[in-house]
Residue, then its C-alpha position, 0 to 999 in steps of 0.5 A: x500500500x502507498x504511503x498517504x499524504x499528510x492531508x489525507x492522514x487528515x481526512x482520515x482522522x476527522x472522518x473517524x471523529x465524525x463517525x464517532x460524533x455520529x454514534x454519539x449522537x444516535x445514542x443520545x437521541x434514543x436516550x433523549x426521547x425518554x428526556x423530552x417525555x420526563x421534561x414535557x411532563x414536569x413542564x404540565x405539572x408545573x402549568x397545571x399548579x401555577x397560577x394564571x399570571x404564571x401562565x407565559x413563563x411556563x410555556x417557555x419553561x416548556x419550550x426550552x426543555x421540549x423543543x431541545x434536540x439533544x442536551x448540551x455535551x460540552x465534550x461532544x460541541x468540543x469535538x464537532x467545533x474541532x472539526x468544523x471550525x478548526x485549521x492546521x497549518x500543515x507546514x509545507x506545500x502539498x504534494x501534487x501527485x494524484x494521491x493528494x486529491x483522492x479520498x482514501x477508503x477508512x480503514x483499521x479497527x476503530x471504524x470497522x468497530x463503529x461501523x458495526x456498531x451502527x449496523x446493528x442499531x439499525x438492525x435492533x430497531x427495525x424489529x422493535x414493536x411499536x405502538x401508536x394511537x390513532x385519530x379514535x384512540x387520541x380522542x379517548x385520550x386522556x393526556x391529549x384531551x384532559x377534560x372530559x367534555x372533549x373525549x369521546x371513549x372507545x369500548x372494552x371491545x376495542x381492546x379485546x381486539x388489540x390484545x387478539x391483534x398483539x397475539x395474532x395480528x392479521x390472523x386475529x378475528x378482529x384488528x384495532x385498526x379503528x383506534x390504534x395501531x400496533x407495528x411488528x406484532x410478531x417481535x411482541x414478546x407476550x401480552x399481560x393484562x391486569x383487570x382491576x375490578x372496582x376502580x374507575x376512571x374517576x378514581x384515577x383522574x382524582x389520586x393520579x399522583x398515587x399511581x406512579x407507577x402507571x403515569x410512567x411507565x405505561x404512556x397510552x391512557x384512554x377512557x374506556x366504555x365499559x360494561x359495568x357502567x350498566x350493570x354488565x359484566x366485563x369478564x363476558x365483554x372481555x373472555x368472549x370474542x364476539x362472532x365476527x365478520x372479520x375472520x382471517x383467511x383459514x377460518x373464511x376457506x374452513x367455516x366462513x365468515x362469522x358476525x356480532x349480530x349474534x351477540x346477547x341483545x339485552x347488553x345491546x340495550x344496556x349499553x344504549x342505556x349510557x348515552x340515551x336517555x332511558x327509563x328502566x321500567x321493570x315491567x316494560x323488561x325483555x324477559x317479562x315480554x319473553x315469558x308472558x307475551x312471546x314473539x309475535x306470530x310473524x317472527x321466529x327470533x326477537x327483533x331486538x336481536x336485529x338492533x345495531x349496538x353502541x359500536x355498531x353505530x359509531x362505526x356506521x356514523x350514526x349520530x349518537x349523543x356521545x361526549x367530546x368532540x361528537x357532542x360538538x358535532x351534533x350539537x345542533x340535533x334533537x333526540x326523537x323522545x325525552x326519554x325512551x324504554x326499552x326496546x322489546x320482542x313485541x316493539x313497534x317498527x317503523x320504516x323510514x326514508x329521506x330524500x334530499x337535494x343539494x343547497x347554496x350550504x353545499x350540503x344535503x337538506x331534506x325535501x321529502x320524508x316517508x315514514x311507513x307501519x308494519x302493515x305498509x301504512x303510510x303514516x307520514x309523507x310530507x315535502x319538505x322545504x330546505x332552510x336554504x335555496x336548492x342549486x341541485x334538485x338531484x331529481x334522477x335519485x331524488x325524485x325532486x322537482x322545483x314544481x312538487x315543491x312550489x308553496x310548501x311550507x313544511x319546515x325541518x323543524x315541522x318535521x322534527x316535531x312531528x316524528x317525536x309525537x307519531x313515534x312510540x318511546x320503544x320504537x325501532x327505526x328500520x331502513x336502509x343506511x338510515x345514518x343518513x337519513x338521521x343527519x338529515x334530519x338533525x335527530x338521533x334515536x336508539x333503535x335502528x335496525x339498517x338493512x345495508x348491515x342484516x342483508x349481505x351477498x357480498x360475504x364483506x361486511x363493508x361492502x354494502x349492497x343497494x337497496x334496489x339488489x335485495x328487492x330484486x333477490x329476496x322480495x323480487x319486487x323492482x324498485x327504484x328503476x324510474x328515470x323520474x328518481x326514487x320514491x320515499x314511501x316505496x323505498x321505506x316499504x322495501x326495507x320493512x318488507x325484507x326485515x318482516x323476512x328475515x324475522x320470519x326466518x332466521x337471523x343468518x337468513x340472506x347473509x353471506x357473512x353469517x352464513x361464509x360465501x355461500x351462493x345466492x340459493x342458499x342465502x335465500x334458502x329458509x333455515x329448515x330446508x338446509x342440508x345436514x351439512x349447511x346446518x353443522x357448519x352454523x353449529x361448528x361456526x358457533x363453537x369456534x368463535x366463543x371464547x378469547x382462549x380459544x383464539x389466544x391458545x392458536x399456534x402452540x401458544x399457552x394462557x394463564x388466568x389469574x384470579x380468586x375462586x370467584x373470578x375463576x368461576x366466571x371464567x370457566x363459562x369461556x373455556x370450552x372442552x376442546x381446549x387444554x386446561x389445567x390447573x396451576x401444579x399439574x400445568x406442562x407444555x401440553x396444556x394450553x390454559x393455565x388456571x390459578x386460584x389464589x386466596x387473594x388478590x396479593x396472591x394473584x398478582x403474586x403468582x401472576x409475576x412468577x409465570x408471567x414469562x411462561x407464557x403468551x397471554x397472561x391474564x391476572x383479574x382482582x376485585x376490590x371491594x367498597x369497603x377497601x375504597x372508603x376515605x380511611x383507605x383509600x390511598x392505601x388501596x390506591x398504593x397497593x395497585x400502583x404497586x401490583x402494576x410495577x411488580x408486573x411491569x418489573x417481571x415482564x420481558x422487553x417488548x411485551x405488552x402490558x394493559x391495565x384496565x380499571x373496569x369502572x364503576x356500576x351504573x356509575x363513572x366509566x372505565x380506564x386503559x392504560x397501555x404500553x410496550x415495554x422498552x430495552x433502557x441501557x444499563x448505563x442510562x440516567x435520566x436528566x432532568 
């Protein structure tokens, strides 16, 4: 090898000391994320407990510590400076052969070693997990929204879903996609959950200084809808996966596609129960109606079966009186009752359609509605004149002309007035996309039965059919073919007609979702005219999808559930004799479930944190009683659980997840999750403040 040149001995040199500033800087900057969270924090608490004159200097308090991209390292500034800044007189001319103006390839043992270095950093984080909230989860946030007023909750069944994906991930029966999303779900080292019965968000929100734990170490902290707070159960919410449309690709080619609309339909009302306003009349109650009244003679199930849940109707877009920013929203729209009952086996249905043209506001306004009974009575057909001038009568779907609605006076207000004196308090609203139809009438109701969800020939749940193809099928009527536009009151007709057939048949009846992609013979088909094999495959469909541990425990993977005999009782309604179940001493790796009953809750988390890292999923459920939450003991019952947190979160492996969730109170406040992914800190890492 040629001798090299003093410059060029140079340019060595400094590219060594920037490839070591560049290491530097990359550890520092993964050192500095957990700095820039710690100051943000500080810098928030210190907002909260200043007074408003202190308002300005603690913004830039904030800034200062935030907007830092790294803290200062006078060894590091030093070095840079040296080298940006620095010129040596190299005394003496340079040479002028051609080696002088080459760059040399670096070589030797330190940059090898840096070099190496920064391979495998790079190595490391593509394979780390990561976790983020989306637009649904931010809104249930609790640090991004810290009032109330502006968070809109997600469901227990949201995290039932995230804990599946974390397991499984696209071969989970549900993904998280409407609230969060989860990177590299196979590098997740395991999923640990800790269900706290009896503590609630309130709880949480008023004492968070007696859970540090839970404020630092898991940084995602949503406000949770859950089942106790009507009077549910969140271990049936949590344990069993509802039958869904969703399936991964061996369970569509095996059973096909399975759905919720088979979920108990009393927890479908209840739920309702938290955002309507709702009078709960013992003797107006479901099993009343079951026992002494029966199903109508027209109907072979209970129509409320039919209902659209809570959920459902946040995700078709239905208006519904949620807090946050979905009360701003609808700030402007009216209830169709004060207040309603609930809804029964024997409720009065109602078909209803709109239709609308297009105004100078640039938006739908109604112009025309149709509400029809179960015997196809038309009960109210009005035009409608818009607030605003009609640009478009849109009369190819409409039906609308400028001459049908010269000298109608008809308000929406007119409207709105009327529906809430025709409509009974229980009534259920039926008709095809009725999302629509609602927001164009400002009006929000409980009940809705939407035929674009109950009928399916597509097999996908988010591929609607129109309504015009499940006439055709299924009633072989022809509607909506005129050149002149739709007609309301045919349209409202329609849907009655088609779900009057579904109730006389069955609640899998012209869906190819419930029933796997089945042709149009068979969805059509009435239940008792099914083949053996037809009818065996709702029933292996049936007990497929019923239980979390069913799914939990697929691919080799084990569970454990942790809990006191109690809890363990209820439990066992989940675990199905097709799995492996031990009990704690006798459990080895042929065993798919771990069941362990411990005397109390010390116990439980105890022995959780003893075979957390044996297995995939470990479940630990305590209970704390009223009597352990009243002002004499409260902070001590608060410490104890910021304590069960850092005790699990300490025997967990890097990259696991962990969940806590405070179950809410009953009839009461509502629930808290609190997530994170456990993150590898260098042993010779020190925060700074």
């Amino acid at each position: 090898m040629k001798n090299l040149t003093t410059k060029q001995l140079q340019r060595i040199e400094k590219k060594k000391k920037k490839m070591a500033a560049l290491l530097e800087i990359t550890k520092l900057n993964d050192k500095d994320r957990e700095a820039k969270m710690l100051a943000l924090k500080k810098a928030s608490i210190e907002a909260d407990q200043s007074n408003t004159n202190d308002t300005d200097s603690s913004q830039v308090s904030m800034e200062d510590n935030v907007t830092r991209k790294r803290p200062c390292n006078e060894d590091l500034k030093e070095t840079l400076l040296e080298d940006s800044t620095k010129k040596e007189n190299v005394g003496g001319i340079e040479e002028s052969n051609t080696l002088a103006n080459k760059k040399p390839r670096l070589s030797g043992d330190e940059y090898l070693k840096l070099k190496q270095e920064l391979r495998e950093r790079k190595k490391r984080l593509k394979i780390i997990p990561r976790f983020h909230l989306k637009v649904a989860g931010e809104s249930a946030s609790l640090t991004i929204n810290a009032k109330s007023e502006n968070r809109i909750p997600i469901f227990l069944s949201d995290i039932q879903h995230l804990l599946l994906y974390s397991l499984h991930g696209h071969h989970s029966p549900y993904v998280p996609a409407r609230w969060c999303h989860l990177e590299k779900y196979n590098r997740v080292t395991h999923t640990v959950v800790l269900v706290v019965e009896g503590l609630s968000l309130y709880h949480f929100m008023a004492y968070e200084s007696m859970f540090p734990h839970i404020t630092s170490k898991l940084e995602h902290r949503v406000e949770v809808v859950t089942p106790t707070a009507y009077g549910g159960s969140v271990i049936e919410d949590l344990a069993a996966v509802p039958i869904t449309g969703m399936q991964s690709d061996k369970l569509l080619k095996q059973y096909g596609s399975l759905e919720a609309a088979l979920q108990n339909n009393s927890d479908v009302i209840k739920l309702l129960l938290t955002v309507f306003p709702m009078h709960r009349d013992p003797s107006t109650n479901a099993e009343k109606f079951k026992t002494e009244y029966g199903l109508p003679k027209t109907d072979k199930f209970p129509r409320t079966l039919l209902l659209l849940s809570l959920c459902q109707m946040v995700e078709e877009n239905y208006p519904v009186p949620l807090k946050g920013e979905l009360a701003k929203k609808y700030g402007n729209y009216i209830m169709t009752k004060d207040v309603y009952v609930e809804a029964n086996e024997r409720s009065p249905m109602f078909g209803l359609d709109c239709e609308m043209c297009k105004t100078t506001i640039g938006e739908l306004e109604l112009t025309r509605i149709s509400l029809v009974d179960e015997s196809m009575n038309v009960i109210y057909d009005s035009l409608v004149k818009p607030d605003n001038r009609i640009i478009d009568y849109l009369t190819q779907f409409s039906g609308i002309t400028k001459e049908m609605l010269e000298g109608v006076t008809t308000t929406l207000s007119d409207v709105q007035q009327t529906l809430r004196k025709l409509l009974p308090a229980d009534a259920i609203l039926v008709g095809q996309s009725l999302n629509s139809d609602l927001h164009t009438l400002k009006m929000m109701h409980p009940y809705i039965i939407d035929t674009s969800v109950i009928f399916n020939i597509t097999g996908d749940r988010y591929r609607k059919t129109k309504l015009q193809i499940l006439a055709r099928e299924f009633l072989g009527e022809r509607i909506q073919e005129s050149s002149s536009g739709h007609c309301s009151t045919q349209d409202s007709q329609a849907s009655m007609k088609l779900v009057q057939l579904k109730l006389a048949n069955s609640v899998d009846y012209g869906d190819a979702v419930l029933l796997g992609r089945c042709n149009m013979e068979i969805l059509k088909m009435k239940p008792e005219k099914r083949t053996d094999n037809q009818q065996s495959l709702k029933i292996e469909i049936r007990k497929y999808a019923t239980s979390i541990f069913k799914h939990v425990t697929k691919d080799q993977k084990t569970a454990a559930i942790v809990g006191n005999g109690e809890v363990m009782n209820e439990y066992s309604r989940y675990l199905t004799s097709s799995i492996n179940i031990m009990d704690d001493e006798n459990f080895d790796k042929n065993d798919q479930v771990r069941l362990v009953v411990a005397d109390n809750n010390k116990q439980a988390v105890l022995r959780a944190t003893q075979i957390v890292m044996e297995h995939a999923f470990t479940l630990c459920h305590v209970r704390i009683g009223q009597e352990k939450l009243k002002s004499d003991k409260i902070e001590k019952t608060f410490r104890t659980v910021n304590k069960w947190v850092y005790k699990l979160w300490q025997h967990m492996a890097v990259n696991g997840l962990a969940c806590v969730i405070f179950a809410g109170e009953n009839n009461a406040a509502n629930g808290a999750c609190f997530l994170n992914l456990k993150r590898e800190i260098p042993e010779d890492y020190t925060i700074r403040t």
